[in-house]
C-alpha atoms as an extended CHARMM CRD file, in Angstrom:
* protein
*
       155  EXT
         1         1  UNK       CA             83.7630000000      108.5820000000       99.0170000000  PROA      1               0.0000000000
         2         2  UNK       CA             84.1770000000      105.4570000000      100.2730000000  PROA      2               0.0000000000
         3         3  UNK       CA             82.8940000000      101.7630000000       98.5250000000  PROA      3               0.0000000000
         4         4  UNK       CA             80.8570000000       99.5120000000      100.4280000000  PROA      4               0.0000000000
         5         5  UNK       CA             77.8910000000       97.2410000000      100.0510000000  PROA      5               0.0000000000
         6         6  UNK       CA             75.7680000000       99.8160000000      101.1950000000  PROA      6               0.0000000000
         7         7  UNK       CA             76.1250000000      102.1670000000       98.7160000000  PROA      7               0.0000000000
         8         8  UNK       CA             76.8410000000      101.0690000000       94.9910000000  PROA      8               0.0000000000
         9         9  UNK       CA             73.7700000000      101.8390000000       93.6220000000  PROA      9               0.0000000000
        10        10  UNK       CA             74.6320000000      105.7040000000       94.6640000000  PROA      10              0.0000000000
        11        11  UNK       CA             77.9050000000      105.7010000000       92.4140000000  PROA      11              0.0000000000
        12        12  UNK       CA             76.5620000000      106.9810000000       89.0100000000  PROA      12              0.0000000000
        13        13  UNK       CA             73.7640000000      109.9990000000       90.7570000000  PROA      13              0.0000000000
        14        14  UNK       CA             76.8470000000      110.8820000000       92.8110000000  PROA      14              0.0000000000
        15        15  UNK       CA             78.9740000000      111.3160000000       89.5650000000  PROA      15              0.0000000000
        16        16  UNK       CA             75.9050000000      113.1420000000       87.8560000000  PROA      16              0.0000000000
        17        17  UNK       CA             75.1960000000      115.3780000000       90.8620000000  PROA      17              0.0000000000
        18        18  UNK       CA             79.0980000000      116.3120000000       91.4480000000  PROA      18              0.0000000000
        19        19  UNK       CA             80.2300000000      117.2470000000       87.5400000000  PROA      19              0.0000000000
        20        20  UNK       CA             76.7620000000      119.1270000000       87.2080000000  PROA      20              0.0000000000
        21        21  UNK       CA             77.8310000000      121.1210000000       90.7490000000  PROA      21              0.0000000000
        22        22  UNK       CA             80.9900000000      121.8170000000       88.5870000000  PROA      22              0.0000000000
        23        23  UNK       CA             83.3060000000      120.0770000000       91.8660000000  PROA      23              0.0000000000
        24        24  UNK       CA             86.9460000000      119.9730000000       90.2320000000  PROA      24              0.0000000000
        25        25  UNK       CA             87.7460000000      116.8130000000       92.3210000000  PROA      25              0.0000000000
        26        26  UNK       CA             86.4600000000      113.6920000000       93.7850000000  PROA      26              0.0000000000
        27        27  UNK       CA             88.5140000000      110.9250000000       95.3700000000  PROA      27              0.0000000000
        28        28  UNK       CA             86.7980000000      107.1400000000       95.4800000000  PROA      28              0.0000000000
        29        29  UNK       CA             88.3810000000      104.3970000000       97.6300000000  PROA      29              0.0000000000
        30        30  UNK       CA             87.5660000000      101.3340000000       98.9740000000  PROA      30              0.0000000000
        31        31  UNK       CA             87.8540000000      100.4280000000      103.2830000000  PROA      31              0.0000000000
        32        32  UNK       CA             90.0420000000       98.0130000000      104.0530000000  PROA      32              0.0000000000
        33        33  UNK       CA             88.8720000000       95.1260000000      106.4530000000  PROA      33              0.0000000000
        34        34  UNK       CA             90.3140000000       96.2660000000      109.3170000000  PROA      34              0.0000000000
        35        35  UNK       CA             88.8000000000       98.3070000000      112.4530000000  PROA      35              0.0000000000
        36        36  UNK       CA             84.7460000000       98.7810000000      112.3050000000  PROA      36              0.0000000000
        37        37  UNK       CA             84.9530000000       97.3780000000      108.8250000000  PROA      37              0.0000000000
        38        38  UNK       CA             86.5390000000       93.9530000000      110.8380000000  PROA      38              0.0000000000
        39        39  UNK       CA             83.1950000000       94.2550000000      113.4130000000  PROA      39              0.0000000000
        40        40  UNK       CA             80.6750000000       95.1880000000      110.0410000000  PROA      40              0.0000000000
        41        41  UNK       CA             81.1650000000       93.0750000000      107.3430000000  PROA      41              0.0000000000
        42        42  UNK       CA             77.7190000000       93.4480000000      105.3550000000  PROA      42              0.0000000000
        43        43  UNK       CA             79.6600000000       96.7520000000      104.5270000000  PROA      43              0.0000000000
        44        44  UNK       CA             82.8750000000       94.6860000000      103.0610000000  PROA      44              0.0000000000
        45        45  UNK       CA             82.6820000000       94.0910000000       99.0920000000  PROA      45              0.0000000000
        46        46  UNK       CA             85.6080000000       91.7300000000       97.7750000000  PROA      46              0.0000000000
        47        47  UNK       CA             87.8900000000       92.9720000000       94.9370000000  PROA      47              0.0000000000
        48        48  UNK       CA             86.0730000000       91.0980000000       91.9520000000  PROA      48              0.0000000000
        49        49  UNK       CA             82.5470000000       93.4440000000       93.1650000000  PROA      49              0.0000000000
        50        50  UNK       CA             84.3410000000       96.7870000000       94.6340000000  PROA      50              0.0000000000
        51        51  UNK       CA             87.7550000000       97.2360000000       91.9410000000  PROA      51              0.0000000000
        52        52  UNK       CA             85.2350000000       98.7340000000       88.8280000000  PROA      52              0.0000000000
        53        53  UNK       CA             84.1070000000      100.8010000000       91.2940000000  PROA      53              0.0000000000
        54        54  UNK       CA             87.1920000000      102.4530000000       91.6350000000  PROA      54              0.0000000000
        55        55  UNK       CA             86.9340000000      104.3850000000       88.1590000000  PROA      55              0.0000000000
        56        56  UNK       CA             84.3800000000      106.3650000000       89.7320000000  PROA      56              0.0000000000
        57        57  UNK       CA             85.9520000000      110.0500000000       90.7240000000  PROA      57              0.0000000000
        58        58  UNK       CA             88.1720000000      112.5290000000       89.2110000000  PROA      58              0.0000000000
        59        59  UNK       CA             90.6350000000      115.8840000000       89.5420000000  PROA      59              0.0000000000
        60        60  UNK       CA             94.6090000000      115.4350000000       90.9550000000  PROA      60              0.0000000000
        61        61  UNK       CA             92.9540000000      113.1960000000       93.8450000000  PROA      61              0.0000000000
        62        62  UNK       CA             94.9960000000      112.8290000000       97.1140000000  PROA      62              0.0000000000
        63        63  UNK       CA             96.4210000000      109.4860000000       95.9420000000  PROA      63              0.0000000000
        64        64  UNK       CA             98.7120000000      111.2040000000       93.8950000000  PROA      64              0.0000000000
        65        65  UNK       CA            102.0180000000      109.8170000000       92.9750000000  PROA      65              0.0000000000
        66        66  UNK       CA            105.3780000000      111.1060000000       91.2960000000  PROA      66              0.0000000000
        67        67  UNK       CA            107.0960000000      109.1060000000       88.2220000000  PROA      67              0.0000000000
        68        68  UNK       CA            108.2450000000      105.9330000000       89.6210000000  PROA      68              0.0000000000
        69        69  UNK       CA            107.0690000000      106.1340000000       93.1620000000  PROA      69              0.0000000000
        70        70  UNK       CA            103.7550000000      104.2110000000       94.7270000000  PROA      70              0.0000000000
        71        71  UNK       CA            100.3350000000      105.7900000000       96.2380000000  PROA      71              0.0000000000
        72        72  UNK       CA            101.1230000000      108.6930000000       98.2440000000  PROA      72              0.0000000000
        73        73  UNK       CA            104.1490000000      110.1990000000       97.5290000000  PROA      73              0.0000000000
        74        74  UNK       CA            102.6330000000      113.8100000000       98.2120000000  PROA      74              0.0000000000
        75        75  UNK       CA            100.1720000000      112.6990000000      100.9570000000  PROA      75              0.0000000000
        76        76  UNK       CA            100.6180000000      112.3350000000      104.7850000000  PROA      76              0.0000000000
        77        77  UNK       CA             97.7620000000      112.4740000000      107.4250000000  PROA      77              0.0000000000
        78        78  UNK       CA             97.3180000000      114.3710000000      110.7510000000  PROA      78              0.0000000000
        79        79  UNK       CA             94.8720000000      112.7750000000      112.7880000000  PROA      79              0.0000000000
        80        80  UNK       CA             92.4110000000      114.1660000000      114.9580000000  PROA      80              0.0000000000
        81        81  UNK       CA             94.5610000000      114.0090000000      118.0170000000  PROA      81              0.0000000000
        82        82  UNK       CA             97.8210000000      115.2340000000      116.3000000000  PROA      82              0.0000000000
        83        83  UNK       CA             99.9010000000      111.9370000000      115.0900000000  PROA      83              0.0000000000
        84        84  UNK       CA            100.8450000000      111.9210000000      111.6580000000  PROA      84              0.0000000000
        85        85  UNK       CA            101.0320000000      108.9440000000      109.2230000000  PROA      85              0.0000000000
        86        86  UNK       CA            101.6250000000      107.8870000000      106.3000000000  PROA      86              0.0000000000
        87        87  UNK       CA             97.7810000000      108.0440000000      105.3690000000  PROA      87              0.0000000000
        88        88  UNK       CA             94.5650000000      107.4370000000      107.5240000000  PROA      88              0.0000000000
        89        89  UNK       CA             94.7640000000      103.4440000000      107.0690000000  PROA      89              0.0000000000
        90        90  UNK       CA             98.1310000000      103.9010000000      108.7990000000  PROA      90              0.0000000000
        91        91  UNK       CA             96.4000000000      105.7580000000      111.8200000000  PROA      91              0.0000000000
        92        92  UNK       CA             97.8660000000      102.9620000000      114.0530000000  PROA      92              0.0000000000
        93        93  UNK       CA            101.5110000000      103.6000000000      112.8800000000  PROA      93              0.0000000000
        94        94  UNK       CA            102.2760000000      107.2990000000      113.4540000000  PROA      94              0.0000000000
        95        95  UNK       CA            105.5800000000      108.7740000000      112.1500000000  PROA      95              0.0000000000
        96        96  UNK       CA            105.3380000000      111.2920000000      115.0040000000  PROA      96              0.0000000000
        97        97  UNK       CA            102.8910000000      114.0150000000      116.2610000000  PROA      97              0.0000000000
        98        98  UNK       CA            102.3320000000      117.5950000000      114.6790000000  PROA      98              0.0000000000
        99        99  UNK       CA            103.9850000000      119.5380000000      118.2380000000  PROA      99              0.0000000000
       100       100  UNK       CA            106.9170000000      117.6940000000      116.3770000000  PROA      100             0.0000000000
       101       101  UNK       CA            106.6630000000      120.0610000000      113.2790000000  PROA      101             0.0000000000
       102       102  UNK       CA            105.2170000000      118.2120000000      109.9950000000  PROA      102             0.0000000000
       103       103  UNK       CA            108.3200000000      118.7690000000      108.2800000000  PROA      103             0.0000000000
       104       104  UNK       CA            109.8950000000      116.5730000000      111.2790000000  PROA      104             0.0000000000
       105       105  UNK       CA            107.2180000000      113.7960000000      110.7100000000  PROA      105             0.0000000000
       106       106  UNK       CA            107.6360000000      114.3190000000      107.2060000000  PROA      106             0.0000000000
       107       107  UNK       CA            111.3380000000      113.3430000000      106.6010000000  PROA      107             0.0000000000
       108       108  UNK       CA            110.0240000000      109.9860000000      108.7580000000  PROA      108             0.0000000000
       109       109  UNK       CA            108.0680000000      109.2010000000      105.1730000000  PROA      109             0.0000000000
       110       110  UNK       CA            110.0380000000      107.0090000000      102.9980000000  PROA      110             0.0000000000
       111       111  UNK       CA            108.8410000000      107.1970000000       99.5460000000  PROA      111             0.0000000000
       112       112  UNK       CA            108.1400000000      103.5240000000       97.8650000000  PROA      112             0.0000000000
       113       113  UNK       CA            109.6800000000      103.2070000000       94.0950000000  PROA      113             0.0000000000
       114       114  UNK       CA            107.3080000000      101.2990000000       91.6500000000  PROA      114             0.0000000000
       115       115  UNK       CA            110.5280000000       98.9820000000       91.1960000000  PROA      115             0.0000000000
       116       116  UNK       CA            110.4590000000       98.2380000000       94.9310000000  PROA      116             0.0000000000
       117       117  UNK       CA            107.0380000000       96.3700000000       94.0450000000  PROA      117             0.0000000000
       118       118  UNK       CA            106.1730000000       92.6510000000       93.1460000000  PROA      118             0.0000000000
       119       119  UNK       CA            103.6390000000       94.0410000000       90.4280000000  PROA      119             0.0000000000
       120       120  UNK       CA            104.2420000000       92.8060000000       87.3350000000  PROA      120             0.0000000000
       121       121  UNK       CA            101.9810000000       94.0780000000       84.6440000000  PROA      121             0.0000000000
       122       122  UNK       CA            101.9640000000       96.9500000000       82.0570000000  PROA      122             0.0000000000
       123       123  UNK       CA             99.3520000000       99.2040000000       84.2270000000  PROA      123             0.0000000000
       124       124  UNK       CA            102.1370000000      100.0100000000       86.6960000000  PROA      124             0.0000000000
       125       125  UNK       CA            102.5880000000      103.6970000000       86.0590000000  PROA      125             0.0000000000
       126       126  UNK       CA             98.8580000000      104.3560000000       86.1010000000  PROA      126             0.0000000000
       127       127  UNK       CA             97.7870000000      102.6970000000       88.9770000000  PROA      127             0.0000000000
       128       128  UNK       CA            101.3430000000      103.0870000000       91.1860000000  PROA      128             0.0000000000
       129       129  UNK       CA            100.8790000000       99.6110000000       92.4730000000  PROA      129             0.0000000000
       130       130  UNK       CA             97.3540000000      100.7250000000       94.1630000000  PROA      130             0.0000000000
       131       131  UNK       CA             96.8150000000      101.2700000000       97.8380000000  PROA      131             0.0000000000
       132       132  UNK       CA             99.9800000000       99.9280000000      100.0190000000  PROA      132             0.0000000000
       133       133  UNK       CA             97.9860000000       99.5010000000      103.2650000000  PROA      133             0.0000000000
       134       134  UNK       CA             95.6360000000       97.2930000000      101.1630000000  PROA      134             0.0000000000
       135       135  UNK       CA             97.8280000000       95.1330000000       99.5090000000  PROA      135             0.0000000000
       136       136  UNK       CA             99.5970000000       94.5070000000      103.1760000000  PROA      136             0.0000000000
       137       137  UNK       CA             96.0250000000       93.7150000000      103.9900000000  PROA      137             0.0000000000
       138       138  UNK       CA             96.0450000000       91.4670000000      101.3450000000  PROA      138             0.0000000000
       139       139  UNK       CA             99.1240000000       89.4360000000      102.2590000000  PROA      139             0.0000000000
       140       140  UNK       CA            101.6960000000       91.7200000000      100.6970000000  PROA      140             0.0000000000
       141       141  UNK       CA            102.3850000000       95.2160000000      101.2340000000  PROA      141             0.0000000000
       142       142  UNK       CA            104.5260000000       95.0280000000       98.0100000000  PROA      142             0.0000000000
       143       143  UNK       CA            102.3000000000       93.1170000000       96.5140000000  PROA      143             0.0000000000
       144       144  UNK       CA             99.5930000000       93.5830000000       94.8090000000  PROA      144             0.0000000000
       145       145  UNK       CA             96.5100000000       95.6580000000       95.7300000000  PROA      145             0.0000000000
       146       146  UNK       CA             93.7420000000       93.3820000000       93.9140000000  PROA      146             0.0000000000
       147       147  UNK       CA             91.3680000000       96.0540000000       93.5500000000  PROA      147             0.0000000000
       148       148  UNK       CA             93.4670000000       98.0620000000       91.5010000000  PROA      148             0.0000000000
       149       149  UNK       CA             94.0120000000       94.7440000000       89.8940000000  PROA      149             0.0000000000
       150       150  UNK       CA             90.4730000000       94.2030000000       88.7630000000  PROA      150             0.0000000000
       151       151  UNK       CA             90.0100000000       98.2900000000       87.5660000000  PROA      151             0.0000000000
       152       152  UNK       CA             92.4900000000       97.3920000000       85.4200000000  PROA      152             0.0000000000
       153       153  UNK       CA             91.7110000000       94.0820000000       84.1600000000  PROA      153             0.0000000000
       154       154  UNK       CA             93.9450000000       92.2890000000       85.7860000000  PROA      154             0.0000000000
       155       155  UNK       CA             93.6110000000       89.1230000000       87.7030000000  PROA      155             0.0000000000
């Protein structure tokens, strides 16, 4: 589910409605302001509004990392007309297409270490630095991803 303006008054029926439907796992994240998002922003909400919001969902989750790596270390997307990336907010930077093979566009991946990062609080190894698209988004892609930030206390 995906955080916007629109739709924060849904976030605590939706967590009601999905643990009493017994659904194992739910993955929250918030649009970066990029694409439509860039064309709609009465849908945009800034870190300090959208980062709690980010505690909503639950399970494994496809954000997923591995001890000392970032966001996504298990995770890489095939699009609708067969590129692969990183993730969906890399749609625009494929790492090949699927005719390829996935293992093909899969050895294209290079995993980011937590130590590669300029994050520099104790949260690290719970929050794997956040989203990496976002934090390029927001001036940095080894930066910081302020919405993870903010779930965390931070900034």
């Amino acid at each position: 589910t995906m955080v916007h303006a629109k739709n924060l008054d849904d976030f605590d029926k939706m967590d009601r409605m999905f643990r009493d439907m017994g659904v194992r796992d739910w993955t929250v994240d918030i649009p970066c302001s990029e694409g439509r998002l860039k064309d709609n922003p009465a849908f945009a909400i800034p870190p300090e509004e959208g980062g709690r919001f980010l505690e909503y969902g639950f399970g494994e989750g496809l954000h997923g990392g591995g001890t000392g790596h970032a966001c996504g270390l298990h995770l890489m997307s095939v699009m609708a007309d067969g590129s692969c990336a990183r993730c969906a907010f890399y749609a625009n930077r494929s790492v090949g297409h699927s005719s390829e093979g996935l293992a093909e566009c899969w050895s294209r991946i290079r995993p980011i270490k937590l130590e590669e990062l300029s994050c520099d609080c104790k949260h690290i190894d719970a929050c794997r630095g956040g989203c990496r698209y976002r934090a390029e988004t927001l001036g940095d892609p080894m930066g910081k991803d302020r919405y993870r930030c903010i779930l965390y206390g931070k900034e």
